[in-house]
N, C-alpha and C positions, 0 to 999 in steps of 0.2 A: 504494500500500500504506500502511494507517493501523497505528503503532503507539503509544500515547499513555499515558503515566503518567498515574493518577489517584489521589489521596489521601482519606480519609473521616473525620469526625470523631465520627462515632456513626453505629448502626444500629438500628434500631428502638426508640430513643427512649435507646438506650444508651448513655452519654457514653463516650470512650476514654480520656477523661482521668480517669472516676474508677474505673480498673481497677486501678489499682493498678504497674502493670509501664509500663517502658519505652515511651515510642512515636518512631519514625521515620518522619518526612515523605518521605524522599528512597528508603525500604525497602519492598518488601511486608510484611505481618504475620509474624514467627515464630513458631511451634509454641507460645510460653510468652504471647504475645498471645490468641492463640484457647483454650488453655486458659483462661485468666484470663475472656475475654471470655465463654466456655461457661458456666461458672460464674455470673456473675450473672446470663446470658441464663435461666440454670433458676430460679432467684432469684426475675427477674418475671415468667415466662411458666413456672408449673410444670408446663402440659402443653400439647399442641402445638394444641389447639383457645383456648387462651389469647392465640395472637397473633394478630397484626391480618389481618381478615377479607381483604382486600384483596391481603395475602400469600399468603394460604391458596387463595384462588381463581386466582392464577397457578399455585400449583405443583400443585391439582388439573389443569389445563388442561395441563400439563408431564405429566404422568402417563399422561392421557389419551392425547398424543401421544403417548408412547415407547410404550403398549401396544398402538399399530397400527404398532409396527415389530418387535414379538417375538414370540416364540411362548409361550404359558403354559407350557411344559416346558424351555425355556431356564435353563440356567444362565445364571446373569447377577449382575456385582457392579458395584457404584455405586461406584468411586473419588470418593472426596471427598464422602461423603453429606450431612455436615452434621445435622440433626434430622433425616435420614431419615421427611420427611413423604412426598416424592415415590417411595418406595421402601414405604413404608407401605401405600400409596393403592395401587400394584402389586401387592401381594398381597391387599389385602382386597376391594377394588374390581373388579379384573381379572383376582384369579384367577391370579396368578403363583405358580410355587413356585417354592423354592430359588434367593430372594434375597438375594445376601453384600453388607455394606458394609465400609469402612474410611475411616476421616480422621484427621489429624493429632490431634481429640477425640473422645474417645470419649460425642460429644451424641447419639449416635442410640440407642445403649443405654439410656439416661438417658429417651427420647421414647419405647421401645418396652416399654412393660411385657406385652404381650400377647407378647412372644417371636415377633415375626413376620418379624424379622431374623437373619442370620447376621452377625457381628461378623468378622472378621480382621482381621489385622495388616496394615499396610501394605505392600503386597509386595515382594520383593525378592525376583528370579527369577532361577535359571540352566536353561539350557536342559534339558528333558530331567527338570526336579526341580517341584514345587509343583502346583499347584489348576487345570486348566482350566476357562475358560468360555466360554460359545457368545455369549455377547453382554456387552461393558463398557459402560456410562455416564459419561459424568461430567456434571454437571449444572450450567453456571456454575462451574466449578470453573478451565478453562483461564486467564480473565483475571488467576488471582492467583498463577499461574507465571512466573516470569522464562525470556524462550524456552530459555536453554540449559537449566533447570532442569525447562521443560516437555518438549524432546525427550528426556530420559533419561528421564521418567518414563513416556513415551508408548512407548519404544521395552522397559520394564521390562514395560506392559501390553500389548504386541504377542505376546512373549512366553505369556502367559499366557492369551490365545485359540487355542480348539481352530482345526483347519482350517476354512477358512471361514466361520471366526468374527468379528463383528462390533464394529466402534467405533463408540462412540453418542457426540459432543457438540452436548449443550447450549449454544451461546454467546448474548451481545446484542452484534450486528456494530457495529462506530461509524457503518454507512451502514446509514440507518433501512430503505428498499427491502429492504434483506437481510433482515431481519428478519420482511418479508412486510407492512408497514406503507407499503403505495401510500397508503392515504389518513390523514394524522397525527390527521386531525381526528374520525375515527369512536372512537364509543366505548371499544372495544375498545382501541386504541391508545392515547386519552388515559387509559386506567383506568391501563396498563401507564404510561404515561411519568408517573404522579401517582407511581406504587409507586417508580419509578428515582429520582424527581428530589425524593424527601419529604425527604432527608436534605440535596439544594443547597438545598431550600426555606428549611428550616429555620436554616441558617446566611446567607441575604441577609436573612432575618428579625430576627436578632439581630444582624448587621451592619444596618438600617434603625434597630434601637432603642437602638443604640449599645452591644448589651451583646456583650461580652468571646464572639469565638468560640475553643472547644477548639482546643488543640491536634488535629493532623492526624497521621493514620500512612498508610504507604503504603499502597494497598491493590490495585490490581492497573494490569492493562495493556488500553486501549480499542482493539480489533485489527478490521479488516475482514475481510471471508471470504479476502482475497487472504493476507493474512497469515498467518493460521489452514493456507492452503492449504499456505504452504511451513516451516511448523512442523511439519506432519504428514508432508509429503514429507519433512521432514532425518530426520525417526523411523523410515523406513519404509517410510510408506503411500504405496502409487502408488493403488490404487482408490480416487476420493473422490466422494462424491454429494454436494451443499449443494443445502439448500432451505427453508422457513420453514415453522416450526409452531408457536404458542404464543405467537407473536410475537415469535419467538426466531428465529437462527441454526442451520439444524442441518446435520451434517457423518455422514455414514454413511462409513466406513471398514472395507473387506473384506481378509482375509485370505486 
């Protein structure tokens, strides 16, 4: 079982050190992080066809997969959408209706001027009260929970699926196989491992020319599917399906 801290010092050309707020090497981001950090991301990428192409065709291919796992009449909310591109792409593309997101920022409001999203708060469930759905998501979203912090939120969205309703994650396994990556070397794989490893690049780059690398904030946890498995199981879930799509890790969880 792989569980491995990892820290980041920018993301998509985004320094962390000039947001202005606090950063912690040894922490995941908090809430006042990714605010701050939303904020400039709108700054230089004021709309989501702005960011880098390379991005954009993973989370097209992330889309694509999750709409051969639902139905277009599904209820369905994206915990932790982020820019809510792959949530986008679901209803315009595929045809999905009544798609809810929520995150920690409110970036996907901010990316949806076409009103193709339902916004909610981040949920917070007792039995018997709140919003059912026939299918959750979360999309990369599991590595930047601390386990105890990801089983309560996993066991808040258990919760909030109807009967035999559906958990969708997204993860990238730390064992390449899982991800569905038999051969590292075919395209497909090296486009994906340029998109993961632009940001290690960029700092052996500026450690080579000897200039000053940023400061580091934590940023999440590198888990294998074994791990992932008994994360869901402390939540929960005993039905679990793992399998690769997108070049990703994926985990079906029934209710």
């Amino acid at each position: 079982m792989v569980e491995q801290f990892f820290t980041q010092t920018e993301w998509q050309g985004i320094q962390f050190s000039d947001l202005g707020v606090p950063l912690d090497p040894g922490q995941p981001a908090a809430p006042a992080f990714y605010e701050a950090f939303y904020r400039r991301l709108m700054e230089v990428f004021p709309m989501l066809n702005d960011l880098p192409e390379i991005w954009q065709v993973g989370k097209r291919e992330t889309a694509s997969a999750i709409a051969t796992l639902v139905n277009q009449n599904d209820r369905l909310l994206s915990y932790g959408a982020g820019l809510g591109y792959v949530e986008q792409r679901l209803v315009k593309e595929h045809g999905l209706r009544g798609v809810s997101v929520c995150d920690v920022a409110p970036a996907a409001s901010h990316f949806d001027p076409e009103g193709l999203l339902t916004p909610i708060d981040t949920p917070s469930y007792s039995q018997g009260e709140g919003q059912e759905f026939d299918v959750i998501i979360m999309v990369q979203v599991l590595y930047a929970l601390e386990r105890t912090d990801a089983i309560e939120a996993l066991q808040n969205l258990k919760q909030m699926l109807a009967p035999g309703g559906q958990l969708i994650l997204f993860n990238t396994s730390s064992i390449l196989r899982e991800n569905g990556e038999v051969n590292p070397r075919s395209l497909p794989a090296r486009l994906r491992a340029t998109a993961r490893n632009v940001p290690r690049m960029r700092k052996l780059v500026r450690r080579l020319l000897r200039k000053r690398v940023g400061p580091e904030q934590g940023w999440g946890w590198a888990r294998d599917n074994e791990c992932v498995r008994n994360i869901l199981n402390d939540a929960g879930f005993g039905s679990l399906k793992f399998f690769a799509m997108a070049g990703q890790s994926v985990v079906v969880a029934t209710v």
